[in-house]
C-alpha positions in Angstrom: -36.2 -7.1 -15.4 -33.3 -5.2 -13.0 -31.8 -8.7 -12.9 -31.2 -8.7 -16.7 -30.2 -5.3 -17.0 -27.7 -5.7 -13.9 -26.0 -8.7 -15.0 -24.4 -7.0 -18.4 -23.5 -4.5 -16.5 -21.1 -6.8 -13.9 -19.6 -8.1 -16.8 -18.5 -4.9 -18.3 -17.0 -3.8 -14.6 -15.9 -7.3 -14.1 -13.7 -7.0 -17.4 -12.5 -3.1 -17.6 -11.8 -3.0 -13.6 -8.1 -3.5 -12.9 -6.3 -5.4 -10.0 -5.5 -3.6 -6.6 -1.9 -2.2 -7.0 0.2 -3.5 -3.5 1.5 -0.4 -2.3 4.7 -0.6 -0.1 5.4 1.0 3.3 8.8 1.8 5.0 8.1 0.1 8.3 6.9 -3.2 9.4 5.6 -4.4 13.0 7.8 -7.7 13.7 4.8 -9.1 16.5 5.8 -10.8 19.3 3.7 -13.7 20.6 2.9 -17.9 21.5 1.8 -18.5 18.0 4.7 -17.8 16.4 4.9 -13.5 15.6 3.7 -12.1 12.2 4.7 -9.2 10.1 2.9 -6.4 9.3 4.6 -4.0 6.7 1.9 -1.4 6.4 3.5 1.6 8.0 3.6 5.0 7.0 5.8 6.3 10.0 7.8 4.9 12.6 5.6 6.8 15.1 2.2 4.7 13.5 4.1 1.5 14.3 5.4 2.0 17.3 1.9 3.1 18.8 0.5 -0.2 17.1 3.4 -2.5 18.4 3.2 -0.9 21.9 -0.3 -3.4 22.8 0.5 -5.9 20.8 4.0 -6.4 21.7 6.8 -6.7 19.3 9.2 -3.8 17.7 9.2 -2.2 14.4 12.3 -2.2 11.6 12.6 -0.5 8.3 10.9 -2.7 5.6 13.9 -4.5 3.4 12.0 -4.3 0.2 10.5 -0.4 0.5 11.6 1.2 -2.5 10.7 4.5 -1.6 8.3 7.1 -3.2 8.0 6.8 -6.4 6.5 9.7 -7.5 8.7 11.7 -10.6 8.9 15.0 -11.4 7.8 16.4 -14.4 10.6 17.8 -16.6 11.5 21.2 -16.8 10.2 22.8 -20.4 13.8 24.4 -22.2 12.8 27.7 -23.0 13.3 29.2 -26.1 15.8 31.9 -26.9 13.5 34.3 -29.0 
């Protein structure tokens, strides 16, 4: 009985949920290494990448494509002259 009530219920989720949005960070790890390196662009600071880079070996960069926030302001109301 769960089973039949639980499987409408994955479909409505399944179809109203909405994709992961890829959120951009302004540094990436460059890795060092045998296999090749790798690049990890999921850095909030240059601090958090440095401490990340420092066992792994490597160095960190500013990520080319990092936009910046993108956060906006609301507008400021005119006010009325009464």
């Amino acid at each position: 009985m769960r089973l039949l009530l639980g499987i409408p219920a994955l479909l409505i989720l399944a179809c109203t949920s909405q994709p992961a949005a890829a959120s951009e960070y302004p540094w990436c790890a460059h890795y060092s290494g045998d296999d090749g390196a790798g690049v990890n662009c999921g850095f909030v600071s240059l601090e958090q990448c440095r401490w990340t880079v420092s066992g792994a070996g490597g160095f960190c960069a500013p990520n080319p494509v990092y936009a910046g926030a993108t956060t906006t302001r609301p507008k400021k109301r005119k006010q009325s002259a009464n």
